[in-house]
SEVOVEX-394715 format. One record per residue (C-alpha): z, x, y negated. Coordinates in steps of 0.5 Angstrom, whole numbers, plus 500, padded with zeros to 3 digits. Each point is the difference from the previous one (the first is absolute). Layout:
N
ZXY;...
This chain:
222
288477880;498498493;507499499;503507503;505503495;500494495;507497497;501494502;506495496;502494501;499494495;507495502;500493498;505498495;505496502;500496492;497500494;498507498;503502492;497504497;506505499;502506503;507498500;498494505;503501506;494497504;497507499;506502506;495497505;494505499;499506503;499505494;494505500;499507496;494502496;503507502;493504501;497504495;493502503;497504493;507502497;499506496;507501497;506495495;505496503;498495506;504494499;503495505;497494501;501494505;497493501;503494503;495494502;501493502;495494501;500492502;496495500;497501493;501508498;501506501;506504497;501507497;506504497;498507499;506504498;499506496;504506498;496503493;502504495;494500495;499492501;493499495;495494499;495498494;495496504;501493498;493497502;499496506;496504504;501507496;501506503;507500502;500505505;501505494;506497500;507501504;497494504;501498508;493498504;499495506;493501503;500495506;494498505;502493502;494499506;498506503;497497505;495497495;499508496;502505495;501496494;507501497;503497493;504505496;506497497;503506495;505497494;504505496;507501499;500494493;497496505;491500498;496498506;493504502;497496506;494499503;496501507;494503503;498504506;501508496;503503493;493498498;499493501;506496497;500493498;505499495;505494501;499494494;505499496;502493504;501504506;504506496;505493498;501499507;504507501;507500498;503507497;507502499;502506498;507503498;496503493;501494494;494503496;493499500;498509500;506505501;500507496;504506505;507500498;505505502;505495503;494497506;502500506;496495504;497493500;499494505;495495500;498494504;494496501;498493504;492500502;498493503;496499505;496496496;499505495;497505506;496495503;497499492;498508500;498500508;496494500;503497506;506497502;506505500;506497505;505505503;504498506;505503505;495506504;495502493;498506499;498503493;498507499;503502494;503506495;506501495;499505494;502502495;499504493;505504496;497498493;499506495;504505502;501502507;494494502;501502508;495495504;505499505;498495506;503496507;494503505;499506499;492502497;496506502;496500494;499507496;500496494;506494497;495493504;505494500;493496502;500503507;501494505;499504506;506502499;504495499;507499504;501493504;504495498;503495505;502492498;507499505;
């Protein structure tokens, strides 16, 4: 019953090497999900956004692909507060059968990671630098920080998370095969102007709360 009316995507196993680059014509295989729900949307133009996600025996991939007329960042520390940001967010509980806690992966569209891991909003554990190292960030914006231009029209970025980089954050070994189970969310936020808090599953909270793993959708690993 806990999982009535939850999302539920498929994780497909790449069939080679996962570049990072939204041109690669591995992304073919993955099914692609919408950040299509606005459950706090007051007003402002809500702006697609689709992910693609693969995984084998050392990763899980991601390519959000998002259409952004006001593309913005300034946050450049690892770790800062990238959510005010035009940024994506992966939220992912890995063994539910072991509790609530969840890492929170959110990288805005110039590529600056926020990562850490807890049971709720309050009690994070912020990823070290050593782990922040092992993720891997391309995005379709060159530069460091990115100011709103008049000719923006969207962005893409891709990330590569190890395993080894999860089991680092959890504390214990994290292996995904044929037939796992996450429960996870997709998210994203508009930057300066129009910063709709869009996500996968829908949350029904009365105020914008990313940190709501109850609410999280299912992922399946083929």
């Amino acid at each position: 019953a806990m999982n009535a009316g939850k999302k539920v995507y498929t994780v497909r196993k790449a069939s080679g090497e996962v570049n990072l680059s939204c041109d690669e014509t591995i992304w073919t295989a993955a099914d692609r999900l919408s950040i299509d729900e606005y459950p706090w949307y007051t007003g402002g133009q809500k702006q697609a956004t689709t992910v693609a996600a693969l995984y084998d025996a050392d990763a899980i991939y991601l390519l959000f692909v998002c259409e952004d007329k006001h593309i913005y960042a300034v946050e450049t520390r690892p770790n800062g507060d990238v959510y005010k940001d035009s940024c994506v967010e992966f939220f992912a509980n890995v063994n539910p059968e072991k509790g609530n806690d969840y890492f929170n992966f959110e990288v805005n569209c110039c590529g600056t990671i926020h990562l850490a891991y807890g049971p709720d909003r309050y009690n994070r554990t912020l990823a070290p630098d050593d782990v922040l190292e092992m993720i891997r960030v391309s995005t379709s914006i060159p530069t460091p920080t990115k100011e709103e231009s008049p000719s923006d029209d969207g962005w893409w970025l891709a990330a590569a998370i190890p395993f080894t980089a999860i089991s680092r954050l959890t504390g214990y070994p994290v292996e995904v095969n044929s037939g796992t189970i996450w429960e996870a969310n997709f998210y994203r936020c508009g930057g300066k102007t129009d910063p709709q808090y869009a996500c996968w599953n829908p949350i029904a909270t009365p105020k914008p709360d990313f940190h709501q793993p109850k609410y999280f959708g299912i992922l399946k690993f083929e």
